[in-house]
MARVEXSE-673622 format. One record per residue (C-alpha): residue number from 1; residue in one letter; z negated, x negated, y. Coordinates in steps of 0.25 Angstrom, whole numbers, plus 5000, padded with zeros to 4 digits. Layout:
N
{NUM,A,{Z,X,Y}}
...
end
This chain:
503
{1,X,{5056,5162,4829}}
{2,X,{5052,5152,4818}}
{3,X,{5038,5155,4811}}
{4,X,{5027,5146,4811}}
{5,X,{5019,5139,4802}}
{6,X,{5005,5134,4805}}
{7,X,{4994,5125,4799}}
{8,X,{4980,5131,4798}}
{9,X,{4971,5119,4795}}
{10,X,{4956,5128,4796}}
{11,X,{4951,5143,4797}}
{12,X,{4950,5137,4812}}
{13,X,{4964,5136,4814}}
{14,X,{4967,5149,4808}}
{15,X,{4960,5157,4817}}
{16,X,{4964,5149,4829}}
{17,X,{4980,5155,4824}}
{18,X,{4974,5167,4823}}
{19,X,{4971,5166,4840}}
{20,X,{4983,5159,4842}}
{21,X,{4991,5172,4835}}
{22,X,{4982,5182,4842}}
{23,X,{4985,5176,4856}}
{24,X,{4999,5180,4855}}
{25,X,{4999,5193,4849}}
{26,X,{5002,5206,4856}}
{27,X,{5003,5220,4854}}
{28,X,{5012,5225,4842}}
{29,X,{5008,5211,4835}}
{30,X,{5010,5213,4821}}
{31,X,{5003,5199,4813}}
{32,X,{5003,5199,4799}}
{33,X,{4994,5188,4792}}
{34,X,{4999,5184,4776}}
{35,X,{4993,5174,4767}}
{36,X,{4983,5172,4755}}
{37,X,{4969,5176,4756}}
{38,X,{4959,5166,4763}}
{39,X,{4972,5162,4771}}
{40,X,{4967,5163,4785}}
{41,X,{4970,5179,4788}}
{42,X,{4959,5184,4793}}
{43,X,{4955,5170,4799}}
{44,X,{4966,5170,4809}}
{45,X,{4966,5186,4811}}
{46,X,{4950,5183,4818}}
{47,X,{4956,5173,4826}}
{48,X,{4968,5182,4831}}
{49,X,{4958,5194,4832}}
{50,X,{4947,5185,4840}}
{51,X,{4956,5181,4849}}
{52,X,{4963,5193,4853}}
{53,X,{4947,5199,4853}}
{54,X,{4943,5186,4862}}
{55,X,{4931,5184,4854}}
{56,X,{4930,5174,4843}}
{57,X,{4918,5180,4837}}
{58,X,{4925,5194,4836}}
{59,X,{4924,5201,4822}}
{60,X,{4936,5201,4814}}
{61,X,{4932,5209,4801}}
{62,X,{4943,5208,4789}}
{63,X,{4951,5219,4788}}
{64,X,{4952,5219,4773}}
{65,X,{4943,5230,4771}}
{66,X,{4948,5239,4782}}
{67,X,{4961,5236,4782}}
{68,X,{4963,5236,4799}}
{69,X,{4953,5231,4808}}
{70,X,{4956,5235,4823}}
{71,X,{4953,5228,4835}}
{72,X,{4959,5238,4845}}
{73,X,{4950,5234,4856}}
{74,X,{4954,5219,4857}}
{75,X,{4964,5214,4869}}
{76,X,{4975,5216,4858}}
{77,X,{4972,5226,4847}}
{78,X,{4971,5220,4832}}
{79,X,{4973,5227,4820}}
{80,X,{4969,5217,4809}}
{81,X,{4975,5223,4795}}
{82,X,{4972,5218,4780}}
{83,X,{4982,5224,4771}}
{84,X,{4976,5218,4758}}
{85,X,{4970,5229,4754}}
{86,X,{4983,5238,4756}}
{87,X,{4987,5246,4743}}
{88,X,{5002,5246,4749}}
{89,X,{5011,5244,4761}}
{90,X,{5011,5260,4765}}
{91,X,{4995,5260,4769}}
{92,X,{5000,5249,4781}}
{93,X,{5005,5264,4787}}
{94,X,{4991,5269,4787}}
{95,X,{4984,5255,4796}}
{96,X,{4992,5261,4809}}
{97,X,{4996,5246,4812}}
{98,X,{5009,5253,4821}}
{99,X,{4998,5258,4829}}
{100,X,{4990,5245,4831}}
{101,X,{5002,5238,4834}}
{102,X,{5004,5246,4846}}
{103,X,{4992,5243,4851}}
{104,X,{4990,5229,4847}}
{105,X,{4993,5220,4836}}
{106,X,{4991,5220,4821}}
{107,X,{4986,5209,4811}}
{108,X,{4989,5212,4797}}
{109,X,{4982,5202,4785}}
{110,X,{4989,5205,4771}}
{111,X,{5003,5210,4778}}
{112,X,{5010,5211,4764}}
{113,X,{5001,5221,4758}}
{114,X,{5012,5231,4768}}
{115,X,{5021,5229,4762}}
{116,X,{5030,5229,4773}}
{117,X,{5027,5239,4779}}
{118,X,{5021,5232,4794}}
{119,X,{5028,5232,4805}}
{120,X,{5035,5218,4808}}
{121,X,{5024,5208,4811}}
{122,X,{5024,5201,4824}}
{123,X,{5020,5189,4815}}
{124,X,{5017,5186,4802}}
{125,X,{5007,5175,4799}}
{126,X,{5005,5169,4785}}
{127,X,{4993,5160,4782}}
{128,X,{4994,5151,4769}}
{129,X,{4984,5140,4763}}
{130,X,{4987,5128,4766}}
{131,X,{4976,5117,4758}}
{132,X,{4964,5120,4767}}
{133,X,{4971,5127,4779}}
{134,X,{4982,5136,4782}}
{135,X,{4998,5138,4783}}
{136,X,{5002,5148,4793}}
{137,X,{5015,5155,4795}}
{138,X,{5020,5163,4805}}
{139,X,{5033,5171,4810}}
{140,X,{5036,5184,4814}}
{141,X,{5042,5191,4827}}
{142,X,{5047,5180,4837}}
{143,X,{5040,5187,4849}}
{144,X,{5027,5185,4841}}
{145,X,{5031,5171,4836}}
{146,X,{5032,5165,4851}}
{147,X,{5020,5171,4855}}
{148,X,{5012,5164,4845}}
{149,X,{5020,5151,4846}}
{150,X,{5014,5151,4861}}
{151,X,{5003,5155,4856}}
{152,X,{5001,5145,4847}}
{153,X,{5008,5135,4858}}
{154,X,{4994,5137,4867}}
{155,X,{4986,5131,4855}}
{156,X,{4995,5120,4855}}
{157,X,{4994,5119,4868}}
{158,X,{4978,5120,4866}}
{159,X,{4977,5109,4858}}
{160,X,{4985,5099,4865}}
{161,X,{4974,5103,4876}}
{162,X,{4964,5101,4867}}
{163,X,{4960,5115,4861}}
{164,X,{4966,5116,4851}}
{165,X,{4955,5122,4844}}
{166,X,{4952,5131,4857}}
{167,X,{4950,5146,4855}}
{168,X,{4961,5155,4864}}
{169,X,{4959,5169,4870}}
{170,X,{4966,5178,4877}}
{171,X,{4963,5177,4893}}
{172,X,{4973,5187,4899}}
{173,X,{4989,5189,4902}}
{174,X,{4994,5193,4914}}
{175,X,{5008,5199,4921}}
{176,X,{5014,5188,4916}}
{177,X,{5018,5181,4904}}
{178,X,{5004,5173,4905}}
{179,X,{4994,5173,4896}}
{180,X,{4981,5168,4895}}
{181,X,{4970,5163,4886}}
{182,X,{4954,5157,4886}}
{183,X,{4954,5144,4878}}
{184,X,{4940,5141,4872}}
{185,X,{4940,5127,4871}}
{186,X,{4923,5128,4870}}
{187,X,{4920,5124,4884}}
{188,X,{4911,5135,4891}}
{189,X,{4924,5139,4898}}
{190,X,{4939,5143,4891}}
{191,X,{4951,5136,4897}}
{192,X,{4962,5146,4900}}
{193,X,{4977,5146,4895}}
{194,X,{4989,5149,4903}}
{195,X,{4999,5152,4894}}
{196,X,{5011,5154,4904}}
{197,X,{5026,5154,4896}}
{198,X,{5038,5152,4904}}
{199,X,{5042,5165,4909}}
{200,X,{5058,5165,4911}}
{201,X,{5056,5176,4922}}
{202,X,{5063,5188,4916}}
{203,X,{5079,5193,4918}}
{204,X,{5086,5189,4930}}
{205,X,{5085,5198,4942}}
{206,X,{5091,5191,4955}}
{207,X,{5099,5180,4960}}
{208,X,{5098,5173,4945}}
{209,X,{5083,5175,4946}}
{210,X,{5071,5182,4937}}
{211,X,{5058,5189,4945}}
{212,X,{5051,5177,4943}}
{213,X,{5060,5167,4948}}
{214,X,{5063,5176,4961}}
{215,X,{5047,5179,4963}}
{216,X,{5043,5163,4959}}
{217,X,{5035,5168,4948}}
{218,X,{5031,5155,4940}}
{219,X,{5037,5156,4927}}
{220,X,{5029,5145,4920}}
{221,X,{5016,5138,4921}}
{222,X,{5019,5126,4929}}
{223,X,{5019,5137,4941}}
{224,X,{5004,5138,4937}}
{225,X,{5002,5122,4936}}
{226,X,{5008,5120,4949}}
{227,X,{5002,5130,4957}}
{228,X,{4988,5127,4950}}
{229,X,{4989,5112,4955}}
{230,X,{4993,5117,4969}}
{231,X,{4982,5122,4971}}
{232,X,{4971,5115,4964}}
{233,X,{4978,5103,4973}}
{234,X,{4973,5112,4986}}
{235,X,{4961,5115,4981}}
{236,X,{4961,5128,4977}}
{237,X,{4954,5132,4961}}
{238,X,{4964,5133,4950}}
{239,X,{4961,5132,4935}}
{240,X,{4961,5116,4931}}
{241,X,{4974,5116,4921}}
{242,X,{4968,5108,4909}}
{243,X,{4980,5108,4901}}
{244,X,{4995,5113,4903}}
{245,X,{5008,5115,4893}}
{246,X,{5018,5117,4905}}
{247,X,{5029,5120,4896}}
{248,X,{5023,5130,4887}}
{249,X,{5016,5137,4899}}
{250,X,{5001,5134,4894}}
{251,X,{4990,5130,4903}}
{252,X,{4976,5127,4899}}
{253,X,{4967,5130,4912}}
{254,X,{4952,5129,4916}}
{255,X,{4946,5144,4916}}
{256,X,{4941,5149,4929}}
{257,X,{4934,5159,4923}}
{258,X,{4932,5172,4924}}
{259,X,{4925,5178,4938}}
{260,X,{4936,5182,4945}}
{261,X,{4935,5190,4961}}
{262,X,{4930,5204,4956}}
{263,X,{4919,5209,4950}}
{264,X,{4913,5217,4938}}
{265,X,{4921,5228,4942}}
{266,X,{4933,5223,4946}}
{267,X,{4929,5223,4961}}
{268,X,{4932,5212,4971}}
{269,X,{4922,5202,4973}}
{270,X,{4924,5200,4989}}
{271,X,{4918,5186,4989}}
{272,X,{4928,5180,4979}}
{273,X,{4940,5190,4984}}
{274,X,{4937,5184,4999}}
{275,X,{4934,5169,4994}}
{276,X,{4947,5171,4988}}
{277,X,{4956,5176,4999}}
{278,X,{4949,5164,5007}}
{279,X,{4954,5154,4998}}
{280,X,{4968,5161,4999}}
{281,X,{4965,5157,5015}}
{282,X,{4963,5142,5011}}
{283,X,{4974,5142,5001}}
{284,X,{4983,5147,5014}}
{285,X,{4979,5138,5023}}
{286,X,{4985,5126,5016}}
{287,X,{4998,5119,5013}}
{288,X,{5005,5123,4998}}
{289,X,{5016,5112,4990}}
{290,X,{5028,5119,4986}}
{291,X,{5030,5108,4973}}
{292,X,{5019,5106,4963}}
{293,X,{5020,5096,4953}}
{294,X,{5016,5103,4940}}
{295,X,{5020,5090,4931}}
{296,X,{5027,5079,4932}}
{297,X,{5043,5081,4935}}
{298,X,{5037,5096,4936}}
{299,X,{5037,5104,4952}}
{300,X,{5034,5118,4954}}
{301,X,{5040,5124,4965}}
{302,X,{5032,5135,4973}}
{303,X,{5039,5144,4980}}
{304,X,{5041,5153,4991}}
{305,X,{5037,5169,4989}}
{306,X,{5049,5171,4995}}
{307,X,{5056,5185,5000}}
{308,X,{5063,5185,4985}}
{309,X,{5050,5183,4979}}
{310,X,{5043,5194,4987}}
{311,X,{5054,5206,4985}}
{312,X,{5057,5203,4970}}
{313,X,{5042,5207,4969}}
{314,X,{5041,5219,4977}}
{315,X,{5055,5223,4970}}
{316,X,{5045,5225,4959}}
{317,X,{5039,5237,4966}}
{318,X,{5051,5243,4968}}
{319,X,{5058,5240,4953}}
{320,X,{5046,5244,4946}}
{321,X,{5035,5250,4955}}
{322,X,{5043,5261,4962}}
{323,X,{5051,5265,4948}}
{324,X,{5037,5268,4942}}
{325,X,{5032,5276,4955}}
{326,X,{5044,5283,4959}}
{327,X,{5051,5285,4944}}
{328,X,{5065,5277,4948}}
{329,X,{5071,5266,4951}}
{330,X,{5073,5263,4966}}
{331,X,{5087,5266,4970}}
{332,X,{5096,5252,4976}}
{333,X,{5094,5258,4991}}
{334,X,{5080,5260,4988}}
{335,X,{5077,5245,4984}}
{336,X,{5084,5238,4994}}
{337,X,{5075,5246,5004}}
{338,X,{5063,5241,4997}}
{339,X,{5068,5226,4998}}
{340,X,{5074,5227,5014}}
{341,X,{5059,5233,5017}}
{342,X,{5052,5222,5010}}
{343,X,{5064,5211,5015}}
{344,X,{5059,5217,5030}}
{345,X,{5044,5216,5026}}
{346,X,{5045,5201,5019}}
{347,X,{5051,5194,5031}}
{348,X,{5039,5196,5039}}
{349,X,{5034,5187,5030}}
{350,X,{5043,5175,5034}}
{351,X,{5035,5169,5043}}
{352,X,{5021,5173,5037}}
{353,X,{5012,5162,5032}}
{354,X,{5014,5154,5018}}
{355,X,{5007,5148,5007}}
{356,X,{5003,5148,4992}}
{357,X,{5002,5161,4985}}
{358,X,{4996,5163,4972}}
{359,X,{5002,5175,4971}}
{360,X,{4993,5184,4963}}
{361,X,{4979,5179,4969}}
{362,X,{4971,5190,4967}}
{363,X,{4958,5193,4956}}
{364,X,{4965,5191,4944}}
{365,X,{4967,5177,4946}}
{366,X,{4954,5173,4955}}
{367,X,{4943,5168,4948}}
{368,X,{4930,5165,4955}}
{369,X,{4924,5153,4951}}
{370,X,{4909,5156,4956}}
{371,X,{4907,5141,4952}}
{372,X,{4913,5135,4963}}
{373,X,{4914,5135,4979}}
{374,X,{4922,5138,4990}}
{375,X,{4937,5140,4986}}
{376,X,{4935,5135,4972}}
{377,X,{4928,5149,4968}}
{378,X,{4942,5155,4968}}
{379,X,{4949,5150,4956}}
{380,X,{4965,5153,4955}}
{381,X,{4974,5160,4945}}
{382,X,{4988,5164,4943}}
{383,X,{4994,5157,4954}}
{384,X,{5007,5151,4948}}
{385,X,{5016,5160,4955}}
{386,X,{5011,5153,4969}}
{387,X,{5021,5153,4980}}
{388,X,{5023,5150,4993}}
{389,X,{5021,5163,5002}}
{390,X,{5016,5171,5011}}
{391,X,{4999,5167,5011}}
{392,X,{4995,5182,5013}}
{393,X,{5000,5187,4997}}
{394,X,{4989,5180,4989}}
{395,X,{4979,5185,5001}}
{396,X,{4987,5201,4997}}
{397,X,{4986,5198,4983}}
{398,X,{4970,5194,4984}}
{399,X,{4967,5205,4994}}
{400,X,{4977,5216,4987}}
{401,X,{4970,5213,4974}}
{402,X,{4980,5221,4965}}
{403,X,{4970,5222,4953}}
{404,X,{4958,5224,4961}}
{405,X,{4956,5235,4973}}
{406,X,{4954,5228,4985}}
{407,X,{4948,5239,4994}}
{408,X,{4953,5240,5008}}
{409,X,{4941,5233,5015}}
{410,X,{4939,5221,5006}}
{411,X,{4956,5218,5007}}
{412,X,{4952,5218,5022}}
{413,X,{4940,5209,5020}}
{414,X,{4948,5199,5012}}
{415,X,{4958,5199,5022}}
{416,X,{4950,5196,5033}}
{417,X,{4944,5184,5025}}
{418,X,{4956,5178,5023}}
{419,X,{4961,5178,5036}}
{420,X,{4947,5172,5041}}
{421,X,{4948,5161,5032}}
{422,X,{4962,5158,5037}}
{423,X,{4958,5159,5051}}
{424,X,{4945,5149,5049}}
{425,X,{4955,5136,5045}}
{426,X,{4969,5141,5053}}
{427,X,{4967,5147,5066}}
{428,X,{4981,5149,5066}}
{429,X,{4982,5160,5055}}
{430,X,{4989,5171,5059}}
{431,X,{4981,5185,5052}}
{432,X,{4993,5196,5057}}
{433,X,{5005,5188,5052}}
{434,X,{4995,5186,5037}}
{435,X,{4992,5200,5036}}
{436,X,{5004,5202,5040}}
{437,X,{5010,5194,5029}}
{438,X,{4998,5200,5018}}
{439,X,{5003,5215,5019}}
{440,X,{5016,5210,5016}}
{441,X,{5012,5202,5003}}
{442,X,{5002,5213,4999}}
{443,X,{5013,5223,4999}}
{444,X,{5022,5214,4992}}
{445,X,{5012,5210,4982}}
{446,X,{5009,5224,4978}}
{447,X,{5024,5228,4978}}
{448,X,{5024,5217,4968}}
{449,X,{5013,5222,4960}}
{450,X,{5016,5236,4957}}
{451,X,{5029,5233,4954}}
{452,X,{5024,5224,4944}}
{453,X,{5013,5231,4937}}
{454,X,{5021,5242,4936}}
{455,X,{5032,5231,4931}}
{456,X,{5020,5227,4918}}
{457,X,{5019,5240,4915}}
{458,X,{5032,5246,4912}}
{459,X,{5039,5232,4908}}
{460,X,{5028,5225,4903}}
{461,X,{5018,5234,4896}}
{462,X,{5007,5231,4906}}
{463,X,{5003,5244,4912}}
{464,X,{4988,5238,4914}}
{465,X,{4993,5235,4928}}
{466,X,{4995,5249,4932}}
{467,X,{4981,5250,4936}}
{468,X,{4982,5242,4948}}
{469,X,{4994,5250,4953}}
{470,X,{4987,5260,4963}}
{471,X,{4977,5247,4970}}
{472,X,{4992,5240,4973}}
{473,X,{4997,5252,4978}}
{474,X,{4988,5254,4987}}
{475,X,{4989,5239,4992}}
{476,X,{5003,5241,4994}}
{477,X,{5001,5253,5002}}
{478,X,{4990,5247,5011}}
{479,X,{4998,5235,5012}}
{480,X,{5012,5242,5018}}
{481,X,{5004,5247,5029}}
{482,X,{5007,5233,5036}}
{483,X,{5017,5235,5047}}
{484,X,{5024,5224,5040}}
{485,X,{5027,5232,5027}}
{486,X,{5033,5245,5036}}
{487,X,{5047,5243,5028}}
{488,X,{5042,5243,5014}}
{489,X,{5031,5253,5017}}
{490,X,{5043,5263,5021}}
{491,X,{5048,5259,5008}}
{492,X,{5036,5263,5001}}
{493,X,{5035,5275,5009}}
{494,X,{5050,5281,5005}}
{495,X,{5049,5278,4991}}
{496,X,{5034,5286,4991}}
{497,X,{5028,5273,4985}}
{498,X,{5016,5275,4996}}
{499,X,{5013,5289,4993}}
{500,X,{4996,5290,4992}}
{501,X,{4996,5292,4976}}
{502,X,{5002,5278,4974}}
{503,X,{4990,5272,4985}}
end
């Protein structure tokens, strides 16, 4: 990939590289930093370190004296290095940088007092004087290059918005490929940036189609657009998108803040979890477009969470899950039982009732806007991978909390309010055929979910999911006791995935 070669016009702009480098490091970084004394080094090294800290007021002492100055307990571990004062390349052994680099990343000022004896740098930065400002030249691995050039992308995406100057933090990434960051712009609240690339979708797995194309998983950010303007149109609080790059996957959204549905502790708060279940009741009662205009000449499509849709995700279970539980892969006999009993269970759902799902409405991506009133106090996330389905999944996904323990009592208490709220504007709503239609999702949906998590940990290095594994477990257990369910619960049963230790 072709280096690049920036201009540095104050100390300012320095540092503002320094959190546009650090935003798209990741562990096993190696960044060395070259040039002339008084050159900037240890001007953008603060600004990386700040950022990575989230604190622009965080101490970054030079590390001339010490040689390495660790910050083990940041978000990504730093080792800042200064080999200026190295007598010769063979003391580099003694720093323990291979151990660092396993943990986090590494920043080395003065990289040819090693005399090449570092490991290959990630990238390797070279500040020159340039009359009253600065030169910078970057190359390194190509992996590392395109994570800054979007990095550095985002701040020209920034400035075109107006922010140019703004400072960036890391927000949170999720399962996905989405990133996102707080954009200080010095109002009393940060914007938040989406930073949502085009995801191809992965190797080819049926019928000339990847996961996501036979789930209708969005693959870009117009999904996002469109689903945002759907329902803002109906009335329903979404972030106010301030400023979009479509192409580049970048939106700049207003913040919703940060009071979501649980407590201190990680509890469910009953009022918002039951005020939100009864804006799922309104969200059910009303109509839905199938073709949003996201810009002009631009329509997304929403689709139908169809039968191909449902099995490829409870095929995760049984390609990922049950390998990991049971120590082997499922033989052909064995997975074809698995899809003719969810094949029998899934066309119950033929005639159940349909309208907008979100998908993953649950406290993760519910923010409580205590501000506001009636249906407003909910604010919506993460709904870009809206279909047209069966109603009862986002009420499973809300009540079946897979990162919070929903305790018996309060899944029926939630139930019940939504089934009230229904029943108060459509005396028509029929309660057996939805909890009918909820024990079905709710089983599917946790089928879905071990599958994945088990999924981030062994193919993505994610084991923090882990954690939720024996709460979905029970949920899927409870949710097999339907009648409904009979043909994959004797599927569970046979292949011992219901025994008490996995409950």
């Amino acid at each position: 990939m072709t280096a690049l070669t920036l201009q540095l016009a104050t100390a300012e702009d320095t540092e503002r590289l320094g959190q546009d480098i650090g935003l798209a490091l990741v562990k096993g970084d190696l960044v060395t930093l070259s040039g002339d004394l008084g050159a900037g080094k240890s001007t953008l090294a603060r600004g990386l370190i700040r950022t990575i800290a989230n604190d622009s007021a965080y101490e970054v002492p030079s590390p001339t004296f010490t040689i390495v100055q660790s910050y083990p307990e940041l978000r990504l571990p730093i080792s800042h290095v200064d080999l200026y004062r190295l007598s010769s390349g063979e003391e580099v052994d003694e720093l323990g940088l291979d151990d660092a680099l396993e943990d986090g990343a590494v920043l080395v000022e003065w990289p040819e007092r090693a005399d090449d004896t570092l490991a290959k740098p990630a990238l390797r930065i070279n500040l020159l004087h340039d009359g009253s400002g600065r030169t910078v030249e970057i190359d390194g691995e190509d992996a590392a290059l395109a994570r800054l050039q979007r990095s550095l992308a985002i701040r020209t995406f920034l400035g075109r918005a107006g922010y140019a100057d703004a400072d960036r933090r890391y927000l949170l990434g999720d399962a996905s490929a989405r990133g996102y960051e707080t954009i200080d712009t010095g109002c009393e609240r940060p914007l938040i940036l989406m930073n949502s690339p085009y995801n191809p979708g992965g190797p080819i797995l049926r019928d000339g189609k990847t996961y996501m194309q036979i789930a209708h998983l969005s693959q870009s950010v117009t999904a996002f657009v469109a689903v945002n303007h759907l329902l803002r149109s109906n009335g329903f609080y979404v972030p106010q998108i301030m400023s979009d790059d479509l192409d580049n996957g970048f939106l700049l959204l207003e913040n919703l803040g940060n009071e979501g549905i649980l407590d201190a502790d990680g509890a469910p708060i009953i009022e918002r979890y039951e005020a939100s279940v009864r804006l799922l009741a309104r969200m059910h009662e009303r109509s839905w477009a199938r073709d949003v205009e996201v810009a002009k000449g631009y329509i997304h499509h929403i689709h139908d969470f169809d039968r191909d849709a449902m099995m490829i995700e409870v095929e995760l279970l049984s390609d990922w899950y049950v390998p990991r539980m049971a120590g082997l892969r499922l033989s052909p006999g064995e997975k074809a039982a698995y899809i003719d009993a969810w094949d029998n269970v899934f066309s119950r759902l033929n005639s159940s009732e349909k309208s907008l799902v979100q998908r993953d409405f649950h406290s993760p991506n519910i923010l409580w806007r205590s501000e506001a009133s009636g249906i407003d106090r909910v604010g919506l996330l993460d709904f870009q991978d809206a279909m047209i389905g069966p109603s009862a999944y986002d009420v499973a996904s809300l009540v079946l909390d897979a990162r919070v323990t929903i305790e018996r009592k309060l899944q029926k208490y939630l139930l019940a309010a939504y089934i009230e709220e229904r029943r108060s504007r459509d005396s028509s709503f029929n309660e057996s055929a939805f909890l009918e239609a909820f024990s079905i999702m709710a089983a599917q949906r946790n089928a879905k979910i071990l599958g994945i998590f088990v999924r981030l940990d062994e193919r993505d290095g994610k084991p923090y999911y882990l954690k939720h594994l024996p709460r979905i477990q029970a949920y899927l257990a409870h949710a097999l006791e339907h009648p409904s369910l009979a043909p994959v619960r004797e599927w569970c049963k046979k292949m011992d995935l219901l025994s008490p230790e996995l409950q």
